[in-house]
N, CA, C and O atoms as a GROMACS GRO file, in nm:
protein
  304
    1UNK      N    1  -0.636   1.217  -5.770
    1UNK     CA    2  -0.690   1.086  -5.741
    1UNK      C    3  -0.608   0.976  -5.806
    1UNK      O    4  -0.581   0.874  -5.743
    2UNK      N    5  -0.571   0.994  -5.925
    2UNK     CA    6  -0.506   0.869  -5.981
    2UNK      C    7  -0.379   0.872  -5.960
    2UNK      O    8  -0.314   0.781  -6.012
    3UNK      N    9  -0.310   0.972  -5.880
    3UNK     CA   10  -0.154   0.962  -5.843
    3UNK      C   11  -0.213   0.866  -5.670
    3UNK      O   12  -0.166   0.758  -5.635
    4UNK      N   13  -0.250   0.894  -5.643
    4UNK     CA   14  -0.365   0.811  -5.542
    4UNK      C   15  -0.318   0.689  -5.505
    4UNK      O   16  -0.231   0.637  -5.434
    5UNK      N   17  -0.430   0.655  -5.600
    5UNK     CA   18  -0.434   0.495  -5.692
    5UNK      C   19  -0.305   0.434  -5.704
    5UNK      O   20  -0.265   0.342  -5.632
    6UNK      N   21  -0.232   0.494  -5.810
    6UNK     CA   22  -0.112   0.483  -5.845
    6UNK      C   23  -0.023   0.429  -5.696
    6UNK      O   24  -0.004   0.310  -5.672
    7UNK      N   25   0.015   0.518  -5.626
    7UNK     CA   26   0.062   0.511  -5.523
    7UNK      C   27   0.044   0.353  -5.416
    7UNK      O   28   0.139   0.280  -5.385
    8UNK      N   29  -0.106   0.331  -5.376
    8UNK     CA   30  -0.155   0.225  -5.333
    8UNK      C   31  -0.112   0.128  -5.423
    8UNK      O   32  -0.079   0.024  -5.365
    9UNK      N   33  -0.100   0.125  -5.548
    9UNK     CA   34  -0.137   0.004  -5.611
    9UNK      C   35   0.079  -0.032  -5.554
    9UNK      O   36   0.118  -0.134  -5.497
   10UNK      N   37   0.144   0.053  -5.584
   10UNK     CA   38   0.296   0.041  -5.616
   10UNK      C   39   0.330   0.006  -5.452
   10UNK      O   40   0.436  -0.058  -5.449
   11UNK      N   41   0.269   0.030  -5.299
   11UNK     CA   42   0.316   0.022  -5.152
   11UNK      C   43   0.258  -0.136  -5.163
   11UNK      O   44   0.333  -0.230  -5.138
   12UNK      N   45   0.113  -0.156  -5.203
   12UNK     CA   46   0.088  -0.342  -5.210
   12UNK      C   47   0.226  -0.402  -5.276
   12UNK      O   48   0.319  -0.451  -5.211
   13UNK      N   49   0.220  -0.389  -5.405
   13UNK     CA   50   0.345  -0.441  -5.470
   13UNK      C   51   0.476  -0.459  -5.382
   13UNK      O   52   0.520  -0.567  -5.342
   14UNK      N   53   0.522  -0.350  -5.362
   14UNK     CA   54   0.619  -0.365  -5.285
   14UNK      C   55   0.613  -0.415  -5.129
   14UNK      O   56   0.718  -0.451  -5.076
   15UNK      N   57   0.535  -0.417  -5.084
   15UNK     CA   58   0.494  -0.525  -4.921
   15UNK      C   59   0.502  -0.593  -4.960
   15UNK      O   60   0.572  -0.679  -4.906
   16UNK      N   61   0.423  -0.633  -5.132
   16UNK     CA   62   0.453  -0.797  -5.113
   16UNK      C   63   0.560  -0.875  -5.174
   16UNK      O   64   0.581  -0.996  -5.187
   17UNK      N   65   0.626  -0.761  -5.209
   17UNK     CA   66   0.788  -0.831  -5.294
   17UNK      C   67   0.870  -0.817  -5.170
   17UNK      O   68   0.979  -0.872  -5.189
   18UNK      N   69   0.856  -0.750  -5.017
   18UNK     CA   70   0.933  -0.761  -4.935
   18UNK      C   71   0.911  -0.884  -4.829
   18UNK      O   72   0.997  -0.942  -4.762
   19UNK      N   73   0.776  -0.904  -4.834
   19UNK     CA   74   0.701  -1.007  -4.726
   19UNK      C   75   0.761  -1.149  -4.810
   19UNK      O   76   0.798  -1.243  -4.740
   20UNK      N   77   0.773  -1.161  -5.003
   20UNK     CA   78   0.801  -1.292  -5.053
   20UNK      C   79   0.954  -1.309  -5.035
   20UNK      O   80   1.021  -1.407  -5.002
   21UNK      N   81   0.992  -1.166  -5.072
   21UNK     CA   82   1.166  -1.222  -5.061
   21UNK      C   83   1.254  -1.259  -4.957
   21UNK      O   84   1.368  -1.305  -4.960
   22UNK      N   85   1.122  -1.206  -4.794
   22UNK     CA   86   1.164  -1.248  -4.723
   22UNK      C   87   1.239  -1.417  -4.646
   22UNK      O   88   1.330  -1.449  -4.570
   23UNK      N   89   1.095  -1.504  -4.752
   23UNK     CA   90   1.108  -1.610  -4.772
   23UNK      C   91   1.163  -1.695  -4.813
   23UNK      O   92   1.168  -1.807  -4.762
   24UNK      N   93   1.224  -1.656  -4.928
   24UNK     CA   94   1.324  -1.725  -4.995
   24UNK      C   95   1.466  -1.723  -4.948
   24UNK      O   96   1.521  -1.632  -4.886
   25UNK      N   97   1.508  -1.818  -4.979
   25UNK     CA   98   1.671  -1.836  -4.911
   25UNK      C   99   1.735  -1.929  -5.026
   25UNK      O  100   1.667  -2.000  -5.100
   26UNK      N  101   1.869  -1.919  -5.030
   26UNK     CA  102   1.966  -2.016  -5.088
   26UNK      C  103   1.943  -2.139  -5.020
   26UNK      O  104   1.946  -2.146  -4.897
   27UNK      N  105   1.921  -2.236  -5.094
   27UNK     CA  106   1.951  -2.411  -5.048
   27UNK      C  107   2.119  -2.420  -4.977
   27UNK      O  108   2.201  -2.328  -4.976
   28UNK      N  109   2.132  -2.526  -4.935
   28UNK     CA  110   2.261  -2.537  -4.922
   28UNK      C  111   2.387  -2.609  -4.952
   28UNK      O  112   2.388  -2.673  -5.057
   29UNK      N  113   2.465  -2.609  -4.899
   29UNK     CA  114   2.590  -2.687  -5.015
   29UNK      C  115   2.530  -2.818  -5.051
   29UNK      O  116   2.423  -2.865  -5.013
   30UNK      N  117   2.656  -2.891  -5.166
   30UNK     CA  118   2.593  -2.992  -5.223
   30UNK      C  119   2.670  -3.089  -5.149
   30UNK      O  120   2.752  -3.062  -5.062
   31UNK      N  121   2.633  -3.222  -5.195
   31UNK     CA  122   2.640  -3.313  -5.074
   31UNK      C  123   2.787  -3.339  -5.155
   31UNK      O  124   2.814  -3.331  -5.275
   32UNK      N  125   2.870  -3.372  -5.040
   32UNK     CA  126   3.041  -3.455  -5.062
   32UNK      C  127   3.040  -3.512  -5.173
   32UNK      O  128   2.930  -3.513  -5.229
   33UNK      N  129   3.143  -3.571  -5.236
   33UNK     CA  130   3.160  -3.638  -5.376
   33UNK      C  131   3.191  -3.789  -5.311
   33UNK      O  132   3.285  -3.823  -5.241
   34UNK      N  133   3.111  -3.844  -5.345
   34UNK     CA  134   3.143  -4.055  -5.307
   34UNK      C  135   3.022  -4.118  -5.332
   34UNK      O  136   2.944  -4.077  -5.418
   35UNK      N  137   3.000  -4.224  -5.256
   35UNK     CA  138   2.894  -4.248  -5.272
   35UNK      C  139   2.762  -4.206  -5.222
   35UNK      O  140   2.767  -4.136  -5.121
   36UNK      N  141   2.638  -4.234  -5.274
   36UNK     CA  142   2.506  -4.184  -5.278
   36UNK      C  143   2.499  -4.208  -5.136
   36UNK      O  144   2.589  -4.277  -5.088
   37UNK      N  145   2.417  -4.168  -5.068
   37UNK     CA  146   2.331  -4.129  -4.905
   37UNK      C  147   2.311  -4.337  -4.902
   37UNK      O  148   2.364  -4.420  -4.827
   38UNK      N  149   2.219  -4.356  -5.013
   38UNK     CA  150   2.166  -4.508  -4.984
   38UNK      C  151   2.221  -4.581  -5.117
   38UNK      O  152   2.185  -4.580  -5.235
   39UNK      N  153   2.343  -4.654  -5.034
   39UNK     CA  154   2.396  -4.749  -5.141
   39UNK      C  155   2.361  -4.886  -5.111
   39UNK      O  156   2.327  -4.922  -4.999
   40UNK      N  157   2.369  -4.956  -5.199
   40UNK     CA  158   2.388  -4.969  -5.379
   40UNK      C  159   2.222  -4.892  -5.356
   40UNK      O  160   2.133  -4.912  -5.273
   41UNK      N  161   2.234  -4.788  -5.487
   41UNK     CA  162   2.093  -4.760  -5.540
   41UNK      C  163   1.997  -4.849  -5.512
   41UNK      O  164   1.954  -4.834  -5.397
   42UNK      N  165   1.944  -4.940  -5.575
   42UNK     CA  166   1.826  -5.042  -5.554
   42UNK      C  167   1.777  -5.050  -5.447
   42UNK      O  168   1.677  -5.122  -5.437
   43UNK      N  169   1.819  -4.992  -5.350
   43UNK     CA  170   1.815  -5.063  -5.138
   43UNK      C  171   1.704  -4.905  -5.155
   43UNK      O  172   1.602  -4.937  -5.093
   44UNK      N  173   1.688  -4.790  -5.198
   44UNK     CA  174   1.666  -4.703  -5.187
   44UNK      C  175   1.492  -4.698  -5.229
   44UNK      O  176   1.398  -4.640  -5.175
   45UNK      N  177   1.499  -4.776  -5.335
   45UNK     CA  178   1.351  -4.802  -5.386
   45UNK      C  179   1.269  -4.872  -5.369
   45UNK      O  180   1.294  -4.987  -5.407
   46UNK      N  181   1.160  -4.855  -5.322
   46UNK     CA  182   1.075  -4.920  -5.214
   46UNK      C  183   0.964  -4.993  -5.350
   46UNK      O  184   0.856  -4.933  -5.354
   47UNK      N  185   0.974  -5.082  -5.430
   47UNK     CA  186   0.884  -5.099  -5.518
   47UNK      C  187   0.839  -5.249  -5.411
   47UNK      O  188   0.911  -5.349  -5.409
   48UNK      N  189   0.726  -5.241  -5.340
   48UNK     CA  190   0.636  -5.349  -5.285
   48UNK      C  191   0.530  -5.413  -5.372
   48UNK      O  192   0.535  -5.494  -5.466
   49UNK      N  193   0.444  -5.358  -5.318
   49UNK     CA  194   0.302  -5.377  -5.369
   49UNK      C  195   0.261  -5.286  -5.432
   49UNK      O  196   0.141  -5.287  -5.459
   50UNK      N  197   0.332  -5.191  -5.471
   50UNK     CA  198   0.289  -5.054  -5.563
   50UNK      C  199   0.254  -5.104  -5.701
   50UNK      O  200   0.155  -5.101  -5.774
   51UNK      N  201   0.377  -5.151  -5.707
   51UNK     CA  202   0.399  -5.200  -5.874
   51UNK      C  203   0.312  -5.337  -5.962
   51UNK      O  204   0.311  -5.383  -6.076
   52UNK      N  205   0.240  -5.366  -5.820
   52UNK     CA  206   0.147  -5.506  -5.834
   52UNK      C  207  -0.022  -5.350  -5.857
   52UNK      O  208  -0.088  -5.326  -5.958
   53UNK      N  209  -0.027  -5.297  -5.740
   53UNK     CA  210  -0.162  -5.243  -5.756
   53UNK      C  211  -0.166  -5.162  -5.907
   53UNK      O  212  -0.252  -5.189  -5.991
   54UNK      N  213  -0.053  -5.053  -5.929
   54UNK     CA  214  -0.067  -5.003  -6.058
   54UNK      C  215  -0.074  -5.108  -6.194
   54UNK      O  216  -0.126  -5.066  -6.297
   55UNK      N  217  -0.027  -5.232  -6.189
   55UNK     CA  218  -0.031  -5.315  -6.282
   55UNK      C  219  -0.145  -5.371  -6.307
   55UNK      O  220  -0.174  -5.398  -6.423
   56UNK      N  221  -0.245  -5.405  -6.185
   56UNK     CA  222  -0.381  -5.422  -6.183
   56UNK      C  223  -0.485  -5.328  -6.184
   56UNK      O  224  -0.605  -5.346  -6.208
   57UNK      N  225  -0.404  -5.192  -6.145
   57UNK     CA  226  -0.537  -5.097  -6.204
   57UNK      C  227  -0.544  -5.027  -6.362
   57UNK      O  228  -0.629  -4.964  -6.425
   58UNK      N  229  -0.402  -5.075  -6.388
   58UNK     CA  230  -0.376  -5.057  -6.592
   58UNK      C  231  -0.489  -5.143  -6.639
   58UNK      O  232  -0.577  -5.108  -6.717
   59UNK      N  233  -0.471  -5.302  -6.565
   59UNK     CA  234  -0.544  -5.415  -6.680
   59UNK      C  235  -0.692  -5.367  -6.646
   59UNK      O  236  -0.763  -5.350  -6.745
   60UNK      N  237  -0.755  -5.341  -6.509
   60UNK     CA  238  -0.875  -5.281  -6.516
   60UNK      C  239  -0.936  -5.182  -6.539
   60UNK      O  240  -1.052  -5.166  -6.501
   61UNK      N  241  -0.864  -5.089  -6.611
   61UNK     CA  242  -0.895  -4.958  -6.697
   61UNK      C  243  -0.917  -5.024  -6.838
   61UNK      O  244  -1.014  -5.015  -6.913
   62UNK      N  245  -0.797  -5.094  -6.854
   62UNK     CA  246  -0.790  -5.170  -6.994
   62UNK      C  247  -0.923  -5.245  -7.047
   62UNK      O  248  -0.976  -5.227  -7.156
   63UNK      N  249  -0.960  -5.322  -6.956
   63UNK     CA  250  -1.107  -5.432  -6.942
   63UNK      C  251  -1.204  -5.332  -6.959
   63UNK      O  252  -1.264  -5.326  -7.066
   64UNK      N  253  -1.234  -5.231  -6.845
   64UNK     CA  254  -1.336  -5.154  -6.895
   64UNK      C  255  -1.350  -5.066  -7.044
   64UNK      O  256  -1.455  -5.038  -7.101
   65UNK      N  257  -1.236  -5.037  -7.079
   65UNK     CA  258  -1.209  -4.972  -7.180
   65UNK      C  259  -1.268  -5.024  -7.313
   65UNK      O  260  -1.332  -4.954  -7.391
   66UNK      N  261  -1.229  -5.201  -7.336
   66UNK     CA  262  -1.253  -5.253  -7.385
   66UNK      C  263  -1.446  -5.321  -7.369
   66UNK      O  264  -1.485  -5.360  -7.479
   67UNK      N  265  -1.509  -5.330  -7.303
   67UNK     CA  266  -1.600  -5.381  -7.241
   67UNK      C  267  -1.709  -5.224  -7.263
   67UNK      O  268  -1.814  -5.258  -7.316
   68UNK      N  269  -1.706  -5.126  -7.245
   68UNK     CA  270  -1.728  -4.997  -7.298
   68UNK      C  271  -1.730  -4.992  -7.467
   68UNK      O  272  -1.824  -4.947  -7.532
   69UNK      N  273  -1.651  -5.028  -7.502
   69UNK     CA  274  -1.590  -5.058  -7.674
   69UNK      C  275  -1.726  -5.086  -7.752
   69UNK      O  276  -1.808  -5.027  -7.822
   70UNK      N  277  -1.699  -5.221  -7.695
   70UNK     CA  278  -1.804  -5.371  -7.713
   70UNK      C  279  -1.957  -5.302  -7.697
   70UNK      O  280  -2.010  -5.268  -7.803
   71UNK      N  281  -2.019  -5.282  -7.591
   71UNK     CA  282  -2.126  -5.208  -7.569
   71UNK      C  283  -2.134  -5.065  -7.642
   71UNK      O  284  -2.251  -5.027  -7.632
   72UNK      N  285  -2.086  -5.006  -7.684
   72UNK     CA  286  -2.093  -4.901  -7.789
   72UNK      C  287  -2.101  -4.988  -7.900
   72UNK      O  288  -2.216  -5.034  -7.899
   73UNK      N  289  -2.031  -5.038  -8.004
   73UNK     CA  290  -2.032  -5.135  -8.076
   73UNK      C  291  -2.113  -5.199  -8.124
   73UNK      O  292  -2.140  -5.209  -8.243
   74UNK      N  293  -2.189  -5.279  -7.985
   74UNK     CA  294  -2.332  -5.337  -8.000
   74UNK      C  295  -2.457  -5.275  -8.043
   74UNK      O  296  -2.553  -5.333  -8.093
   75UNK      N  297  -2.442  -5.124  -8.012
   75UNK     CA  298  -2.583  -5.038  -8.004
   75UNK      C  299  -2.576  -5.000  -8.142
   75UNK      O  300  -2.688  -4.974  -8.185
   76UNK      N  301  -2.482  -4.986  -8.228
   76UNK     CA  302  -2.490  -4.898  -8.338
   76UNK      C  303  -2.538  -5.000  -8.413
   76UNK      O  304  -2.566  -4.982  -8.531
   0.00000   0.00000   0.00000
């Protein structure tokens, strides 16, 4: 029975080291030597309105944080 066992447990293993390695592959060459895909750098980074919403959801973590503080503070 436990050469069995044994057996099953080692044919899963190996299906599934043949089914994963099937998957994997080498990436491919690296890109030419010059310049970057999107030049000048800066053209590449899309900072819109991102950098406005994360800046306003810092100060309103901050406010509550503080405002939370205060009301703990008060009760003791």
């Amino acid at each position: 029975m436990r050469i069995i066992s044994v057996m099953k447990t080692f044919t899963i293993y190996l299906l599934l080291f043949i089914l994963v390695s099937s998957m994997v592959y080498a990436g491919g060459p690296p890109p030419p030597p010059g310049n970057p895909p999107c030049w000048p750098p800066n053209a590449c980074v899309p900072i819109d309105n991102g950098i406005l919403i994360l800046l306003f959801s810092g100060l309103m973590f901050g406010v509550k944080k503080i405002y939370d503080f205060t009301i703990r503070k008060n009760r003791e």
